[in-house]
C-alpha positions in Angstrom: 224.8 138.4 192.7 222.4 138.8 190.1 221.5 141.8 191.0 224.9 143.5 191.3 225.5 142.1 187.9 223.0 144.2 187.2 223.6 147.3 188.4 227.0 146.9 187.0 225.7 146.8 183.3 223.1 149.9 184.1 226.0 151.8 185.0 227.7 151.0 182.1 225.1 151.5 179.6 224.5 154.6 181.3 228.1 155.7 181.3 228.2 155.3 177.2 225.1 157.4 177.1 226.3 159.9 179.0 229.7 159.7 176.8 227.8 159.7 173.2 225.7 162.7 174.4 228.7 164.5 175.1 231.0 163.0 171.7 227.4 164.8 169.9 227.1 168.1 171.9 229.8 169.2 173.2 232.7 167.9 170.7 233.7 170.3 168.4 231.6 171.0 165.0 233.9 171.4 161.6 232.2 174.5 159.7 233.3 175.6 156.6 233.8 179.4 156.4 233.9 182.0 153.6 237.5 183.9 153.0 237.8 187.4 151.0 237.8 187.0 147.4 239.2 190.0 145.0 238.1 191.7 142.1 234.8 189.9 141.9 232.8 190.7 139.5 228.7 191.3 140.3 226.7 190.9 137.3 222.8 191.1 137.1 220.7 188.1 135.0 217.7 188.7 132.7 216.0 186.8 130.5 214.4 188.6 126.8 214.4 189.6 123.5 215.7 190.5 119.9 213.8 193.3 119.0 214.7 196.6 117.1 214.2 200.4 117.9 213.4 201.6 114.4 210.2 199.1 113.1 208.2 200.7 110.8 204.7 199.1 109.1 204.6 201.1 105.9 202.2 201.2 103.5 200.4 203.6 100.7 198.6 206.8 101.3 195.8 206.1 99.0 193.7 203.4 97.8 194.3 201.1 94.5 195.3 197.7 93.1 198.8 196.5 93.7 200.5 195.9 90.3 204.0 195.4 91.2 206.0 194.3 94.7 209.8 194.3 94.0 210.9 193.3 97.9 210.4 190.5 99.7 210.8 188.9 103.2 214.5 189.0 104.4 216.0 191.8 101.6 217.9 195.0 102.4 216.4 197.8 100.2 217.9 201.3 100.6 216.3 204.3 101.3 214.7 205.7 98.7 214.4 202.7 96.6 210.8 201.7 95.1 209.1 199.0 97.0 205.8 198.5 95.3 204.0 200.5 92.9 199.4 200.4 92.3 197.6 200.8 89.6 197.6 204.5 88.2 195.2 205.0 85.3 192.4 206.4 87.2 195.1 208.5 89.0 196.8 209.8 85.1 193.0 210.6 84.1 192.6 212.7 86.8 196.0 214.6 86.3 194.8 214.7 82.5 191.7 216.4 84.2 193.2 218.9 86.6 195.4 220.1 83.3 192.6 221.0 81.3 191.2 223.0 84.0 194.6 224.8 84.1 194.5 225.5 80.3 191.2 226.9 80.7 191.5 228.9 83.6 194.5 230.4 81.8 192.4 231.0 79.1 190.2 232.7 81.1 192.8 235.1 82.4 194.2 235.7 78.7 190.2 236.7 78.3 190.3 239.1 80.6 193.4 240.9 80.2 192.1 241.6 76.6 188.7 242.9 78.6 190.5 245.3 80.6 192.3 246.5 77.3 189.2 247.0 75.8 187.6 248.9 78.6 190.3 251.0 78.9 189.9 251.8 75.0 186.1 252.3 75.6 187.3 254.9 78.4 189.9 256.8 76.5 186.9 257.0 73.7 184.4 258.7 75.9 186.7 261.1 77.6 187.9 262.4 74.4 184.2 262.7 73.0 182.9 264.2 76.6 186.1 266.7 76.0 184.5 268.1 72.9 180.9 267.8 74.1 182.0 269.8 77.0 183.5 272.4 74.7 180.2 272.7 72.6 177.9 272.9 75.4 179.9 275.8 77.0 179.4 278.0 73.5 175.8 276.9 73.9 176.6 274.6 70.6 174.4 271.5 71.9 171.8 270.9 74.5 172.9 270.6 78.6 171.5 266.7 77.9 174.1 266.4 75.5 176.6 267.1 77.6 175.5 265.0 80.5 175.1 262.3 78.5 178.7 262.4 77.2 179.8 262.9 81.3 177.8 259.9 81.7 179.5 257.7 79.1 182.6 258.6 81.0 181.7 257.2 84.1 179.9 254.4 82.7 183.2 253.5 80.9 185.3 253.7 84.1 182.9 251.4 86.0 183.2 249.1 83.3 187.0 249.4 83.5 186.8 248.5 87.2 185.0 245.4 86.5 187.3 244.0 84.1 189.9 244.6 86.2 188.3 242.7 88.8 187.9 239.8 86.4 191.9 240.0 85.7 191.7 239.2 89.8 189.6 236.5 89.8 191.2 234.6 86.5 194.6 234.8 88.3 193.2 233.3 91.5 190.9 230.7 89.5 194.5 229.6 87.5 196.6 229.8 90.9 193.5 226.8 92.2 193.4 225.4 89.0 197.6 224.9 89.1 197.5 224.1 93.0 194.8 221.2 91.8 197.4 219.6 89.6 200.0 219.8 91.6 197.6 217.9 94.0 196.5 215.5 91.6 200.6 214.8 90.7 201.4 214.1 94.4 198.9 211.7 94.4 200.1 209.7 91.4 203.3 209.9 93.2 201.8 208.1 96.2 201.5 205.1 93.8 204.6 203.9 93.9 205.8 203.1 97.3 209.8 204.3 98.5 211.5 202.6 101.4 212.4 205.8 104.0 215.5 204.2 105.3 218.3 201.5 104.8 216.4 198.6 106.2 215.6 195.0 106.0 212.4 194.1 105.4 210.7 191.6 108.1 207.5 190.7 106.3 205.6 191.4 103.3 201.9 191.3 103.9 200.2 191.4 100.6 200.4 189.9 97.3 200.4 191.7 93.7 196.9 192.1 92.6 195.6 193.0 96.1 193.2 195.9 96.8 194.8 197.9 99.7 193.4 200.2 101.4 195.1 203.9 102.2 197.2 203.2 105.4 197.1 199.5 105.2 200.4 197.7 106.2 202.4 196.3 103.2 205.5 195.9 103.9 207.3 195.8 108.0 211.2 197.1 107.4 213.7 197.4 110.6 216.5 199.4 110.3 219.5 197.0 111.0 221.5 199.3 112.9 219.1 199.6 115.8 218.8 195.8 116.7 219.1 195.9 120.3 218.0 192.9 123.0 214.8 193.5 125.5 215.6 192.1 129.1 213.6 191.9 132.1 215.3 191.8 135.0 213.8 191.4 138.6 213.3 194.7 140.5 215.2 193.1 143.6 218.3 192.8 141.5 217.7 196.3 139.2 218.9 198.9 141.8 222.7 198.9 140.2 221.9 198.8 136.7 223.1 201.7 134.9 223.3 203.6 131.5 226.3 202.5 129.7 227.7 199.2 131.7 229.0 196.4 129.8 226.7 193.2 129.5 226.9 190.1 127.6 224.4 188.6 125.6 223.7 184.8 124.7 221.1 184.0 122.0 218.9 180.8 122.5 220.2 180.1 118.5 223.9 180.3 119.2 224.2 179.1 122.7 227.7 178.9 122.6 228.5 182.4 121.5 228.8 185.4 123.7 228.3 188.7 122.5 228.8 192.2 124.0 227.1 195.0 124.3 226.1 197.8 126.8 223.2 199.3 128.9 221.3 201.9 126.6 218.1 202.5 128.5 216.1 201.0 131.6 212.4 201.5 131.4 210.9 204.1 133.7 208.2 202.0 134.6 208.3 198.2 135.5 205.9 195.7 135.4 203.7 195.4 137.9 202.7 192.0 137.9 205.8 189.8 137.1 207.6 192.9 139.3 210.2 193.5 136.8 212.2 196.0 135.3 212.6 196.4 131.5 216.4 196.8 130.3 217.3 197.7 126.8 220.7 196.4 125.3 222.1 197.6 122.1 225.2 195.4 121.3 228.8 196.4 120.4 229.2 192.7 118.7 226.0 191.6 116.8 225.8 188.3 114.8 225.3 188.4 111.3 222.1 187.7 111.1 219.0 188.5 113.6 216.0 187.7 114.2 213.1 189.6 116.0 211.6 187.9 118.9 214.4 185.6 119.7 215.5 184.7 123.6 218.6 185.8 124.6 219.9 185.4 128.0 221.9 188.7 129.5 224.6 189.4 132.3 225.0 192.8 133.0 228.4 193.4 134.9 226.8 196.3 137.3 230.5 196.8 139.8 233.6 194.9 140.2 234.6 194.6 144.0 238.3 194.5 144.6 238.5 193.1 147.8 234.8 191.3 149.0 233.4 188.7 151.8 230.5 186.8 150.4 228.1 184.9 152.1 225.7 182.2 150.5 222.1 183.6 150.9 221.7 180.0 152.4 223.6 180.7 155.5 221.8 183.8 156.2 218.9 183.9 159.0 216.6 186.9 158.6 217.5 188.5 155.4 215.0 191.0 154.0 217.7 192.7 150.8 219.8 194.6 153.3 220.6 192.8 156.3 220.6 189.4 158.2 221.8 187.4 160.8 224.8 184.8 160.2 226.9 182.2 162.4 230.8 183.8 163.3 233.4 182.1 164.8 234.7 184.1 167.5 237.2 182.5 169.8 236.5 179.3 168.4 233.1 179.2 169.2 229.5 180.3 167.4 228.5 183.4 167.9 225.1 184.8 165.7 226.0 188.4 164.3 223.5 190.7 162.4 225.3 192.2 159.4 224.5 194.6 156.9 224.8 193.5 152.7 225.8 195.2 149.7 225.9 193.7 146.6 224.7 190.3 145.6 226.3 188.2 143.1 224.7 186.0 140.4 225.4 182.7 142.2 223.0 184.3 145.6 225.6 185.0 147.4 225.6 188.5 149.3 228.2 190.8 150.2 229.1 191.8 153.8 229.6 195.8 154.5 229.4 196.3 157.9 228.2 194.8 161.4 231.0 191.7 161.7 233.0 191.6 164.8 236.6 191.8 164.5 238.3 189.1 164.1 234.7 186.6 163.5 234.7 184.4 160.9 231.7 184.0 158.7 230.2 180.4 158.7 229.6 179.4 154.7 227.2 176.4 155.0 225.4 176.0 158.6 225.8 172.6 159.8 223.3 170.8 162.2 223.6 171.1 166.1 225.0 174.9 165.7 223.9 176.7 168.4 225.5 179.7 169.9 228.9 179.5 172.4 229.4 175.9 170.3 232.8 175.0 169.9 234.2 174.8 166.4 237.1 173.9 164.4 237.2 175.9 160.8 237.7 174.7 158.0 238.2 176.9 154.2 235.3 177.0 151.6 236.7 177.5 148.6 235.2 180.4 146.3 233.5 179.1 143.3 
């Protein structure tokens, strides 16, 4: 007795066993499934900077004290206008310098232009005396050495004439140096005072008045407003789409509730090779009122809009390597693995199926445990986020 009582509640252990293994295995799984969404928008994140295309670290082309600075940190100056000016008296003693030399060498022409008139008194002189010497010395009126000294006089003259003439040469060229010097010597005293080359805003002023600075050495850092634009580095594995010209938002870490737009301007021909990322630059088409240089920003570039598209979270996909993957259909009511092929993947890492799914599967959103292929299953919608 005791030992069919036994048996009895063996059996029925045995029998709920064998009925909770097959409630677990064999009933059917509820899977969630993806459904086509329409014009989806696919948009590319980056993380970067303020920055501006025209920065320019001016400064002086010569060497002096600083006497006067008349910009400062945070002004707009416009082009043209005086910035800073050094100390010029060393510069106007020079200039005073350089002008005597052109009064002298001017001099020096006047000199020999009255040379050369002489000369070619001294010439006239001794061809009109060699004239009549000639005349006496042919009626045997003076000696032959007479003569030839009178011929001689002649040429003497003309040599001399020649020379002074010369001298004319060399004045003129010693006043054209002498005049090139001043004008040298007045660009200089120019360089004293220090112009802003465009409309700009001025970043940072680097010296004080009263400093010694040094030919080339930074003064002032000006940006030219107009070419703020925002840095981003986006990863090379979500680059490929970007484009010149597509529309992107930008969110500054200052004003993290205001979006502003702008557009794709230029992407870096070379990315980084360590962080593996590809430099993006973004000029905006809405700009705040004020920026600042070095500033994060967070940016969306909208690279396509898909009209009609079946995403897939990257979660639920075996395999993937960019371009294709395995994921779990529902065929028939039951799970079937397909290998698919991607396009485009979204912000939220979900990816895009192009080609490869059966007709009529339906894509399994979230993979749930004890999926295993020819399981039965019942769907159920995932709604698109």
């Amino acid at each position: 007795m005791r030992r069919m009582t036994l048996a009895i509640v063996g059996g029925a252990l045995g029998l709920a066993a064998l009925a909770g293994y097959l409630f677990l295995n064999e009933r059917p799984l509820v899977v969630p499934i993806v459904s086509i969404e329409r014009d989806v928008p696919v948009t590319v994140y980056g993380l970067g900077t303020v920055e501006a295309r025209i920065l320019s670290r001016i400064g002086f082309e010569v060497g002096a004290a600083l006497t006067e600075l008349s910009a400062d940190s945070g002004d707009r100056v416009s082009a043209g206008q005086v910035l800073a000016r050094l100390h010029p008296s060393e510069q106007e003693a020079r200039i005073a310098r350089a002008e005597a030399a052109v009064e002298a060498a001017a001099a020096g022409q006047t000199k020999a232009e009255a040379a050369v008139a002489r000369a070619r008194a001294d010439l006239a002189q001794y061809e009109l005396t060699n004239a009549r010497q000639q005349a006496l010395a042919r009626r045997n009126t003076i000696s032959d050495q007479t003569a030839e000294e009178a011929e001689r006089d002649v040429a003497v003259a003309a040599a001399d004439l020649a020379v002074a003439e010369s001298e004319i040469a060399v004045a003129a060229a010693q006043h054209a140096d002498a005049t090139a010097a001043l004008r040298y010597e007045r660009v200089l005293l120019d360089h004293h005072e220090l112009h802003a080359p465009f409309d700009a805003v001025v970043v940072a002023r680097h010296v004080e008045a009263g400093t010694v600075v040094r030919a080339g050495e930074p003064v002032f850092t000006l940006i030219d407003p107009a070419s703020v634009w925002t840095l981003a580095y986006i990863d090379e594995a979500r680059a490929g789409a970007i484009a010149l010209g597509q529309p992107a938002e930008i969110r500054l870490r200052s004003l993290p509730h205001s979006v502003f737009t702008g557009h794709v301007s230029r992407i870096g021909i070379e990315s980084d090779r360590v962080n593996e990322e590809r430099r993006v630059w973004i000029t905006c088409d809405t700009c705040p009122a004020q920026v600042y240089l070095g500033e994060q920003a967070e940016i969306r570039i909208t690279v396509a809009t898909l009209p009609e598209a079946l995403l897939v979270p990257e979660i639920a996909i075996r395999g993937f390597d960019g371009h294709t993957g395995r994921v779990w259909t529902v065929m028939d009511g039951a799970a079937t693995e397909a290998t698919v092929t991607f396009g485009h993947r979204t912000e939220d890492s979900r990816a895009q199926i192009v080609d490869g799914l059966p007709v009529g599967a339906d894509v399994v959103a979230v993979p749930v445990a004890g999926l295993t292929e020819g399981r039965r299953l019942r769907t159920g919608r995932k709604d698109a986020p």
